[in-house]
N, C-alpha and C positions, 0 to 999 in steps of 0.2 A: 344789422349794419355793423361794419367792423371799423372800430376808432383807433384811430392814434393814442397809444396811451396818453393822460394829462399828467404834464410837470408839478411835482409838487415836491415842496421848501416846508423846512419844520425849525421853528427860531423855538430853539431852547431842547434838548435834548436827555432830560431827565425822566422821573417819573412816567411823566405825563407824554411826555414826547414817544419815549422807547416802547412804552407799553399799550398806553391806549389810541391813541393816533397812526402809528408808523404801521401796527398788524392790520389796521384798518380800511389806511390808505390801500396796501399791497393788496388785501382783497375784494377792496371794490376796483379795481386795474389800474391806479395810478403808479406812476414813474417816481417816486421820495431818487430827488438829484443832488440834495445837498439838508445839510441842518446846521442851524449853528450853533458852536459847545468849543470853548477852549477847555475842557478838561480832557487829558490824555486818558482817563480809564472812559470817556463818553464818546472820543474818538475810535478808540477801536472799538468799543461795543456800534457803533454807526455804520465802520467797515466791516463786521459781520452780521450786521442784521440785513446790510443792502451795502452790499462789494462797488459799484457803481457809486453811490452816493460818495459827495465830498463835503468835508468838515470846511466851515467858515467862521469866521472872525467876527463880522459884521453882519447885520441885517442888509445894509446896502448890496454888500457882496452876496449874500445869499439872491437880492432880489434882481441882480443883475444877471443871472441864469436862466432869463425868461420862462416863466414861470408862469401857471396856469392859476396855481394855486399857493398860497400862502398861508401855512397854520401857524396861531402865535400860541405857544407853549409854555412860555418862560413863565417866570416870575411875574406877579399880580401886579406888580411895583412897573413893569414894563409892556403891559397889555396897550395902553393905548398908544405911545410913542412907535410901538413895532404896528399897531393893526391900520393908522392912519398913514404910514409911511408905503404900507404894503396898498391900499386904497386907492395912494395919492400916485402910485407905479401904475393903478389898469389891472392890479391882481385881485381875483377872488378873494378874499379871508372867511377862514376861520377862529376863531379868538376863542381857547379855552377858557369855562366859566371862572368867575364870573368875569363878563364882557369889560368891565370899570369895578375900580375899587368903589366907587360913589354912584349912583344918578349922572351928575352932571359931567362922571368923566367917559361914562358908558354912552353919552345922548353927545359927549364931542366927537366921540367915534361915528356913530352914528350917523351925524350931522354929514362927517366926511363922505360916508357909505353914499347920500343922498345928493352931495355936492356933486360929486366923478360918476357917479353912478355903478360904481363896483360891487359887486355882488358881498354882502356880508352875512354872517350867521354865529351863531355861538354854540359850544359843545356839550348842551346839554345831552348826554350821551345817554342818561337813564331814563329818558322815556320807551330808551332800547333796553333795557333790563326787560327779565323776564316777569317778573313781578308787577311791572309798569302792564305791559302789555296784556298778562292775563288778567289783571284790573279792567282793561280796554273792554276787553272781553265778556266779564263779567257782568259791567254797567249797559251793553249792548245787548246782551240776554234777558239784563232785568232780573241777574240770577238774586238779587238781595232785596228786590221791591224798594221799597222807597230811599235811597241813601240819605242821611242825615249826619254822618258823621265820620272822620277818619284818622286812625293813628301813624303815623309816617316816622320812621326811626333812624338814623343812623346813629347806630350809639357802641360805643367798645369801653374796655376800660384797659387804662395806660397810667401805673400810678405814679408813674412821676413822666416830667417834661421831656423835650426832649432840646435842650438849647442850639443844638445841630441843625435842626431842620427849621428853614425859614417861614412855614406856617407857622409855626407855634412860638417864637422865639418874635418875629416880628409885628408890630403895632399894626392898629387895623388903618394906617393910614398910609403906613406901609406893604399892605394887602395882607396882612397876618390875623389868623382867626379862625376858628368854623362858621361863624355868621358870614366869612366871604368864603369858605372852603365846600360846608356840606351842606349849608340852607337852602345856596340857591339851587342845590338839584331839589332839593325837598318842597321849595316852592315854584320851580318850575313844573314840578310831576301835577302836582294838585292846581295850578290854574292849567294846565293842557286839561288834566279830567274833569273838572267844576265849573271852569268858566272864571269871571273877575272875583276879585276878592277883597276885603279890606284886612287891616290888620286892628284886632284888640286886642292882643297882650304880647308881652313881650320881657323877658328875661333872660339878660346878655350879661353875663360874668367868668372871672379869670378864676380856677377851684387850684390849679396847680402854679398861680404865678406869673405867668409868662402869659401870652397872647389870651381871647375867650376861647375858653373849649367845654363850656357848658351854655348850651341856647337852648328856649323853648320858646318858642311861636305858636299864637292862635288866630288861625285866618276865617274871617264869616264871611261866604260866597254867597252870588248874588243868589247863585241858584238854590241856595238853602240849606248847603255843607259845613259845617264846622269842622277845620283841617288844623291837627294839633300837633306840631312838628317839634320833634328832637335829637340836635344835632349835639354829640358830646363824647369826650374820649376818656370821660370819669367815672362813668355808669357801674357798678362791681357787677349787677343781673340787667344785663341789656334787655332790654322788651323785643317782642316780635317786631320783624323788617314791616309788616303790615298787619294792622286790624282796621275794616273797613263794614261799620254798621249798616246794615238797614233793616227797616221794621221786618222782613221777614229772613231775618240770618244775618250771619257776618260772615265777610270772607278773611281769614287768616292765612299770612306769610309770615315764616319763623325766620328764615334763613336770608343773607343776602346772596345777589346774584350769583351766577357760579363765574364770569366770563372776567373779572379780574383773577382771581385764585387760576383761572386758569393760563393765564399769559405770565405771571410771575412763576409758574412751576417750567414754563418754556412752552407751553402749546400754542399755536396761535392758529388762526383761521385760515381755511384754503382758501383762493380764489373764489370770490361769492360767495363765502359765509362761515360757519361753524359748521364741519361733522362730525361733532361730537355732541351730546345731548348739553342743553343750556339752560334744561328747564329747572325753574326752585319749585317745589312741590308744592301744593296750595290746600286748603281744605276750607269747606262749607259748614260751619258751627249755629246748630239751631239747638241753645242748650246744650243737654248732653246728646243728642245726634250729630256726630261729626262725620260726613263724609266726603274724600278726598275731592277734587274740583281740577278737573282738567288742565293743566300749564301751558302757556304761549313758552316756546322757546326764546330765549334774548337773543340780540343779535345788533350789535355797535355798526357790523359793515354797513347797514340799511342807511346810515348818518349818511355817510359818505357816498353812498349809490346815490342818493335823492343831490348831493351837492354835485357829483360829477352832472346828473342830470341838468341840474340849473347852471352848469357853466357851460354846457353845450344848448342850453336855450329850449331843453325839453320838458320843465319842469321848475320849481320854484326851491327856495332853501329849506331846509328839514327844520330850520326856529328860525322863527321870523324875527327882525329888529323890533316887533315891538313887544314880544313875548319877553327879550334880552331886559327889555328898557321896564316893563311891567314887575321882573323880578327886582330890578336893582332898585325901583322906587320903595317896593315894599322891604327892602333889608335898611337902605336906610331911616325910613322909620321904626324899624323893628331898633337900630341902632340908640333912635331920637329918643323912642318911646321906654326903653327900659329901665324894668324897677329896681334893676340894681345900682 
């Protein structure tokens, strides 16, 4: 059946907006009619990514363009005020993670979602990483026998600050941080794979000054995983993107995904997906036998197909509000609980 493309508004037009949303939108068949950015270098990078699309001032005026959908991109410090306004209109949202800087400001969104009944979700975009998926795969085959255990990384090293950029310069209560920046992909990945989880440890601290940008977390699932997460931009020898135990092998990923490096070089997806290859190479380590382990290709459009789906009523959101609300409990206790 042939649709009507759906309307979609992007509030905040940086990083986050230009690269991981906007190629997104365009390949799962949405219309991007407007975003809003008073910066003139984000205006014309808007009118050449999508000639159609108009720059806006306001949320208001973005949402008066009847709109199907509404992604909130901006700043962490502006996620709820734009996501409950977009709700409180009848429009879809998506709210780049994390959902709320807190619990309680992620469950007033929420609340809203539940009030008007507008469809909401949050972007958790790496359970589309390829890495994510050939995990899926992995646990599905049984290729590791018993899991017990797993390493989750994002880690880079950046020796000094960067005062410029409002993650890192900004307070966490200002949405500034990796514990609100790169955790919650990292504890979003591992409760979709494990199931619930609690938190036992927790080490949240500032190594360069300005904002945390050294976190480690350790989550015990019910289902019997111990998931040991590290988010940090201070590491000198990063560890592998994944090592994932079990009594009979481990699966390792060295590399992160390839599908950011590739939209910041200019490539972006066709209409329905990526042709170009997306997969991070994997391998199967029993000891010293290592052999190579087949790759799911990543692929971010699949977010956006599954939400066009659930706004034409064929289908449900790709993260559900409580998977949003599951992660934001466990960061502020990772917050409450740390030994720094």
């Amino acid at each position: 059946m042939n649709h009507k493309p759906l309307r979609a508004g992007i509030s905040g037009y940086g990083l986050a907006g230009r690269y991981f949303h906007g190629p997104f939108l365009r390949a799962a068949g949405f219309d991007v009619v407007g975003a809003t950015t008073k910066n003139p270098e984000r205006v014309e990078q808007l009118k050449s990514d999508f000639p159609n699309a108009v720059a806006f001032e306001s949320i208001d005026e973005l949402l008066a363009q009847g709109l199907d959908l509404l992604v909130v991109a901006s700043a962490n410090v502006a996620h709820a005020s734009e996501a409950i306004a977009g709700l409180r209109a009848g429009v879809a949202v998506v709210v780049d993670k994390p959902m709320g800087r807190t619990y309680a400001e992620a469950k007033s969104i929420a609340d809203v979602a539940h009030e008007t009944g507008s469809l909401l979700t949050t972007f958790f975009n790496r359970r589309w990483d390829s890495d994510a998926l050939t995990i899926k795969k992995a646990i599905k085959e049984g290729a590791l026998g018993n899991i017990f255990r797993i390493d989750s990384r994002f880690e880079r090293f950046r020796e000094e600050a960067n005062p410029q950029s409002w993650r890192e310069r900004s307070s966490a209560a200002d949405g500034g941080g990796n514990l609100l920046d790169l955790q919650p992909h990292l504890i979003s990945l591992v409760l979709d794979w494990f199931g619930p989880a609690k938190l036992v440890h927790s080490s949240v601290r500032s190594i360069r000054g300005l904002s945390d940008d050294d976190v480690v977390i350790v989550l015990r699932h019910d289902s019997g995983v111990d998931s040991y997460l590290s988010a940090s931009a201070i590491v000198g020898a990063p560890g592998p993107r994944i090592r994932l135990m079990g009594d009979k092998g481990a699966l390792v990923i060295t590399d992160l995904d390839k599908q950011e490096p590739l939209l910041r070089a200019g490539t972006n997806p066709e209409i329905g997906g990526w042709t170009v290859d997306t997969s991070t190479p994997a391998a199967l380590h029993r000891g010293d036998d290592v052999t190579p382990y087949a790759a799911v290709p990543g692929d971010y459009t699949q977010f956006y197909t599954e939400v066009a789906q659930a706004i034409r009523g064929s289908g449900v959101m790709p993260v559900s509000i409580q998977d949003a609300l599951d992660v934001a409990l466990l960061i502020d206790q990772a917050r409450e609980a740390s030994i720094r």
